[in-house]
N, C-alpha and C positions, 0 to 999 in steps of 0.2 A: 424869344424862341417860338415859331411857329407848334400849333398844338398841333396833335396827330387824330384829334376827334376828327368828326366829319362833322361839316358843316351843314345846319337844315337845308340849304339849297342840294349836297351831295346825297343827302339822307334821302330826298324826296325823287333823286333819279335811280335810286336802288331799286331794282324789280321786287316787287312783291311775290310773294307765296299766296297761291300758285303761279306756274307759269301759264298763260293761255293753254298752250299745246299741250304740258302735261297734264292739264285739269281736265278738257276736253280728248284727251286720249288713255287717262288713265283710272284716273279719281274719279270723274264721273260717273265711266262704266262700273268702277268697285262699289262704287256709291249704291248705286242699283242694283246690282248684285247683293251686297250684305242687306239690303233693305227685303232683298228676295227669300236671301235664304238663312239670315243669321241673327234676324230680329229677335224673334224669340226665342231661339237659347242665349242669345245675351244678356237679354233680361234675365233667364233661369239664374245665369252664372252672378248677373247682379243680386239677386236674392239670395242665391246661396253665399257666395263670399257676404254678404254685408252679415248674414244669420250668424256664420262665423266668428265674424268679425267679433260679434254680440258677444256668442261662449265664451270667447278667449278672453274677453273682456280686454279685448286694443280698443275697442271703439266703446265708448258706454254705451247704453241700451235704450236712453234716452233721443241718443242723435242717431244710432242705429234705427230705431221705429220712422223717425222721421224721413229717412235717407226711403226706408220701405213704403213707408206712406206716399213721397213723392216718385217711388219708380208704379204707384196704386195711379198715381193721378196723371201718369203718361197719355197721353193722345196717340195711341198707335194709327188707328188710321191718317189721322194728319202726317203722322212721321212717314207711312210709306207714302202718302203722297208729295211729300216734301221735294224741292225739285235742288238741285245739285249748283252753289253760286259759289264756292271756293271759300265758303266765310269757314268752314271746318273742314279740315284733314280728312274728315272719314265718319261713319256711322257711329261709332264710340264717342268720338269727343261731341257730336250733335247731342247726344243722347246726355253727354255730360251736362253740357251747358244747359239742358234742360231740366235738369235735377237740381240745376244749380240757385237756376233761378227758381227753385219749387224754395229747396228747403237753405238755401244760401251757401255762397261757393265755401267756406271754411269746411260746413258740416257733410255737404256734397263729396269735396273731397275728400274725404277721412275713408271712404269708398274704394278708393285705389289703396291704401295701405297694404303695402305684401303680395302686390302682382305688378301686372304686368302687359301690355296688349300681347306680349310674344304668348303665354301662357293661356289669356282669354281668348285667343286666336283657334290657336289648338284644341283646347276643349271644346269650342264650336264647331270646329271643322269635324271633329271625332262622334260630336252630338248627332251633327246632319248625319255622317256616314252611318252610323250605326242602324239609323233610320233606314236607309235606302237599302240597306244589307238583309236588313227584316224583311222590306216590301217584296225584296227578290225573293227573298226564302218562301213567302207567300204564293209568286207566281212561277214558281218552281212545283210546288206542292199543287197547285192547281193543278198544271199540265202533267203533274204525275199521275194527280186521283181519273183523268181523264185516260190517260194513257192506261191503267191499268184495268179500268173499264171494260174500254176496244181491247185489248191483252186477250180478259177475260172471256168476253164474247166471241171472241175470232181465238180462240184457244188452239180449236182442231182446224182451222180455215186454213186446206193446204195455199203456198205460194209458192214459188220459185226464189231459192237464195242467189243473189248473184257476186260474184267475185269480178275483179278488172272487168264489171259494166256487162257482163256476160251471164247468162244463165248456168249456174253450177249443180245446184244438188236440191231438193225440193224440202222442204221445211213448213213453218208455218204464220201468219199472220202474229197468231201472239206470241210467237219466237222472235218471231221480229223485233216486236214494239218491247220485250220485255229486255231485249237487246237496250235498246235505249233510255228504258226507264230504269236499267243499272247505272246508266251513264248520270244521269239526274239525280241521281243518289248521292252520286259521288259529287257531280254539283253542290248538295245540301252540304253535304259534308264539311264542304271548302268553302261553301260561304260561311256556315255556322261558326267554323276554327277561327276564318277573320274576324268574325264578330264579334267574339272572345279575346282575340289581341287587339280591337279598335275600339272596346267597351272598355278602355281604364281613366282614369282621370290624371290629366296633368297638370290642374290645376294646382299650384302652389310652387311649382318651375321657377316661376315668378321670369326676368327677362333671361335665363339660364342657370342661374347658379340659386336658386330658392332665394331668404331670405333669413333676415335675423330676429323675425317678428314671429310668433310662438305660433305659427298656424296648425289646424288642425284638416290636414287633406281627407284626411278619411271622412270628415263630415261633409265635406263639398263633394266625396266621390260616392256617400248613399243619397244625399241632396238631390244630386242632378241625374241619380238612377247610374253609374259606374259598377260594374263588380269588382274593382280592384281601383288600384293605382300604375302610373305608368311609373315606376319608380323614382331612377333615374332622370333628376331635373336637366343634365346636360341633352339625353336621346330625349326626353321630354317633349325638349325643344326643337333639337337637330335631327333626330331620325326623322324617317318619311317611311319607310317599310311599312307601317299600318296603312302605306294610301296605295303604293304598289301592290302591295299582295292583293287585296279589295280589289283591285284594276286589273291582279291577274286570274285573279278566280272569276270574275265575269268574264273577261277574254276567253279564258276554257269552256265557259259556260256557252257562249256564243257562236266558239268553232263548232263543238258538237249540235246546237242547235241548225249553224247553218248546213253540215249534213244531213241531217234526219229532212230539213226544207226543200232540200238540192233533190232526194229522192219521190218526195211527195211530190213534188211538182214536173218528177219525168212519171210518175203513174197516174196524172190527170190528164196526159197527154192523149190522142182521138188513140194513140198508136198501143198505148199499155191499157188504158181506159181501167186502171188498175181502182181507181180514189173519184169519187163524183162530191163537188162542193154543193151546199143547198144552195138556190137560187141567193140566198142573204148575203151571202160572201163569194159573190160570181158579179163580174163588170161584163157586159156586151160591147160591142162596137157598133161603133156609128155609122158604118158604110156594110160591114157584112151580116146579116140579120142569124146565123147558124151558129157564130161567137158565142161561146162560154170563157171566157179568161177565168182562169183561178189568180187573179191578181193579189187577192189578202197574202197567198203565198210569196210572190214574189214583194210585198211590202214588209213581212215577216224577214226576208232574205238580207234586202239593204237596212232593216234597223239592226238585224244581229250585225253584221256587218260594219254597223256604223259605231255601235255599241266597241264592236272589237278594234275598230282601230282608232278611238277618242280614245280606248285603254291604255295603246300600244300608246298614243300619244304621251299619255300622263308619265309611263315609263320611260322614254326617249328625252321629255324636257328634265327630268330629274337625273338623269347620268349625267355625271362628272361635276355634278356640283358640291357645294362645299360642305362637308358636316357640318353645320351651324347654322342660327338663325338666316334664312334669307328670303326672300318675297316669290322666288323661282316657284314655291310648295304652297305657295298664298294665293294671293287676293287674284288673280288671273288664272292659275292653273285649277282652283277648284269647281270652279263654274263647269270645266271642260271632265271634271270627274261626273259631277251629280249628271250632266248631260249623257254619258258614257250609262250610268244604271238609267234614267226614265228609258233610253232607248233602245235597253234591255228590257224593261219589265215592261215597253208597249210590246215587243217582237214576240214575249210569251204570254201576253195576254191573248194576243192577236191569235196565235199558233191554237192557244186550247179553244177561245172559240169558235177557230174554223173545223176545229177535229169535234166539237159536240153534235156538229150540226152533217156531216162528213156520211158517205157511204161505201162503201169498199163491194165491189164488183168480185166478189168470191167464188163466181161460178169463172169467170176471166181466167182470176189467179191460178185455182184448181186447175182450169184446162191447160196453161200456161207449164202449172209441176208435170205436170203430165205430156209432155213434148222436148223436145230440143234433146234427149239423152240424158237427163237428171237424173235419173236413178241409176246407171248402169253402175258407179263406187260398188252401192250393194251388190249388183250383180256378179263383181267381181270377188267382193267380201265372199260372197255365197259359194263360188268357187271353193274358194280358200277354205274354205270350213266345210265344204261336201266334200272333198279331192282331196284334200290335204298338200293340195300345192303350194308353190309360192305365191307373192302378191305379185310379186314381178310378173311370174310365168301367165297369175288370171290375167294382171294388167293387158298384159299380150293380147291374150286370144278378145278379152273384148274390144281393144283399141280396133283389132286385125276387123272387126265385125261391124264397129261404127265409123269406119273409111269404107268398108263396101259398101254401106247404107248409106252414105253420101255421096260415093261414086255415081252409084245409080240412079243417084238423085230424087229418088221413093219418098224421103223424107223422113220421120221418125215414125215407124210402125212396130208395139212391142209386140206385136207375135210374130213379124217377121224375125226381128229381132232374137225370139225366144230359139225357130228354128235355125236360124245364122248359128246360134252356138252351140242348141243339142249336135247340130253337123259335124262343128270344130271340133266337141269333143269324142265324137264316136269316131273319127277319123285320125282319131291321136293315137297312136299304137303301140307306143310303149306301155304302156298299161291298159288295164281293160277299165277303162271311167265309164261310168253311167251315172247319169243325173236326169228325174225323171223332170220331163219338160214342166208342167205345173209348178213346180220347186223352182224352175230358170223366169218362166212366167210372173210369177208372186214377186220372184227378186225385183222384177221395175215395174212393179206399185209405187207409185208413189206414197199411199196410205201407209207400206209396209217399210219402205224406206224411213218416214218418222215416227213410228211403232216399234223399231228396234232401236232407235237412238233416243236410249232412255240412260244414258251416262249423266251426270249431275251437270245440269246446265244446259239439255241435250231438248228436242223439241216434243219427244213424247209425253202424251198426254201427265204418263206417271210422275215424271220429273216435273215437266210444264207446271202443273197446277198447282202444285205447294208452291213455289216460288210466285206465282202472279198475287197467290193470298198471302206469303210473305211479304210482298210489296204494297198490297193493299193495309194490313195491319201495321206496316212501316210507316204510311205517309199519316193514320189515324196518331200516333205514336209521336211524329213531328210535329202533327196541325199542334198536339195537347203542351208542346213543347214553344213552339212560338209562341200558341198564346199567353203561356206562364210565363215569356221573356216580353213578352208586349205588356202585359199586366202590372211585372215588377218597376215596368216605367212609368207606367202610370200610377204606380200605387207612388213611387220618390216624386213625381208631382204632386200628389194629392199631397204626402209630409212637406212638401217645404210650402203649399201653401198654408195647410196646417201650424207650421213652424213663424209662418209670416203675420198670421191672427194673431198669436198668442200673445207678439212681442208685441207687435201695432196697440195690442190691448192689455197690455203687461200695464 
């Protein structure tokens, strides 16, 4: 009877692992990638699971030390220069084979007992992100302290608000900016909340369903700096919502950044001359010598931009896949998240340094509230509360007043203005109105226009100022707050080094 082995000559036409194509189109790149970005919480995750291992007493303390000792005598730098031949799968099993030959493969292995790559995956992935969540909340909180600055110093610095791209009603500089530095808050907010669902440990998932070896996760999750655990070993593994949401709260972060951009960059215009950059962050051109580019803004524009749609991407490859382990959330798609925050955190690094160095044309602005018919709202308000008429009926008579002043093509003059309406109303005959002209006058002030709109949120001084110093003592409040959440990682490094002496020298 013929046997069903294969024969060494059939053995020797088997393709080996890898294949060419996949090695050089997949493995390789991952190869470099985890070398980029996953070295070092590897190793974390190897010290803390082997510590572990120690406590629980699966592995004895003897070959545990040693297992420590040889992830001591790693050659990191040889490892990332290491170049990528298909002799190993991936950065782990290098990284094995290298422990192995320290402390020998029996003892080396006793390492993996009670995990799993699916699991070491994940806490890596959760390690990096947690990181880059931070970095934003940092260049978030810059361009806040910066923002609240200018606020502060352009408090009363009337501007022009505009609504659909048109001049509307007059306001102020630090009405403005403090407009935005609400918006940034609420940034904080939503990064800090992911950071809180992306800080758990899931380590002890093991490849989905835990394990039956007595581990203890809560010591791998104060180990490697976790506040919690991610419970649940199956979403452990299968959810991805900690990578989405991360990807959507930068996405928000970036919409609103690219408008606050889109506006600065029509007020450096020759036409609004509203914003002047310092020469440091201004390009000339090569052929017209009169060139001012405000280009840092428009490099600002395509990283939020760029930022926002690597996000939109990360969210797009993860629909309709499957709950459960798969590669879609892995070794390819995370590279295109960390991308997604550096070019976030360059577009707001970029943003605050050009606003430190920045001058806003306040006498422009001012002259600007003060034209086009901004103030007439009040004017009619004024009506309304000297006459006791309707809004409709003020609306009237002042709509009726600024078409004649456009008809005649005069342009905005408010004392012509003033007399246009003492006229309207002393010619209205059902009642005997009088409104003394100085009272019609004052109403299109602009100064007087953001001097009564002191409503909570409003741009008068009275309202203004608490709130800009609410937001300054806000971002003091956060800075104290990151650095206690940067700290408490630092301090879970410092114990599992600490934890890593003792046994080495148990």
């Amino acid at each position: 009877m013929a046997s069903d082995r294969p024969t060494n000559e059939e053995s020797a036409k088997r393709p080996a692992f890898p294949a060419p194509v996949y090695r050089d189109n997949v493995l390789e790149q991952v190869f470099a990638d985890a070398k980029r970005y996953f070295l070092e919480p590897l190793l974390e995750i190897e010290y803390a699971h082997t510590l572990m291992l120690a406590q629980q007493k699966i592995v004895p303390g003897a070959e545990a030390a040693q297992c420590l000792r040889a992830l001591d005598d790693l050659d990191l730098e040889a490892i990332r220069n290491e170049p990528y031949d298909g002799t190993f799968e991936d950065l782990f099993f290098l990284i094995e084979h290298k422990l192995a030959a320290t402390c020998g493969a029996e003892v080396a292995g006793k390492m993996h007992t009670g995990r799993s790559r699916n699991d070491i995956d994940l806490t890596m992935y959760r390690m990096v992100l947690r990181g880059l969540l931070l970095e934003v909340q940092a260049c978030l909180l810059q361009l806040r302290e910066q923002l609240v600055e200018l606020a502060w110093e352009h408090r009363a610095s009337l501007m022009p608000a505009y609504t659909h791209n048109q001049p509307a009603q007059p306001t102020t500089l630090g009405h403005y900016l403090m407009a935005y530095i609400e918006v940034l808050e609420r940034d904080s907010e939503r990064v800090l909340a992911a950071f809180t669902r992306v800080n758990r440990n899931p380590l002890g998932a093991c490849a989905i369903t835990t394990t039956g070896f007595p581990l203890d996760r809560h010591m791998t999750e104060r180990l490697l700096g976790f506040s919690g655990l991610q419970v649940n070993s199956f979403g452990a593994i299968a959810a991805v919502d900690y990578l989405i949401e991360s990807c959507s709260v930068l996405a928000v972060s970036m919409v609103s950044l690219g408008r606050f951009v889109q506006d600065l960059l029509l007020w450096s215009t020759a036409e609004f001359n509203y914003i002047r950059l310092s020469d440091a962050y201004v390009q000339i051109s090569s052929i017209m010598p009169q060139k001012r580019n405000p280009v840092p803004l428009e490099h600002v524009r395509i990283l939020a931009s760029r930022a926002l749609t690597e996000s939109q991407g990360v969210l797009g490859c993860l629909h309709n896949t499957p709950f459960a382990d798969m590669n879609d959330a892995e070794d390819d798609l995370q590279p295109v998240v960390y991308t997604a925050f550096e070019d976030g955190r360059r577009s707001l690094r970029l943003i605050a340094g050009a606003l430190e160095e920045a001058e806003f044309n306040t006498e422009r602005m001012a002259s600007a509230a003060n034209s086009h018919f901004l103030s007439v709202t009040e004017l009619a308000d004024t009506l309304v509360r000297s006459l006791g008429i309707s809004f409709h009926a003020a609306h009237q008579i002042v709509s009726a007043a600024v078409r004649q002043m456009s008809v005649q093509g005069t342009g905005y003059d408010p004392d012509a203005m003033t007399e246009l309406i003492s006229t309207a109303i002393s010619n209205m005959t059902d009642q005997a109105w009088k409104l003394p002209t100085e009272k019609i006058r004052s109403a299109l002030d602009p100064q007087n226009f953001v001097d009564v709109r002191s409503l909570p949120g409003g741009p008068a001084l009275s309202v203004l100022e608490p709130e800009i110093l609410r937001a300054r003592e806000q971002v003091r409040t956060e800075r104290k707050e990151l650095q206690t959440e940067q700290d408490r990682l630092g301090t879970a490094h410092k114990e599992l080094r600490t934890e890593v002496e003792r046994l080495i020298h148990a």
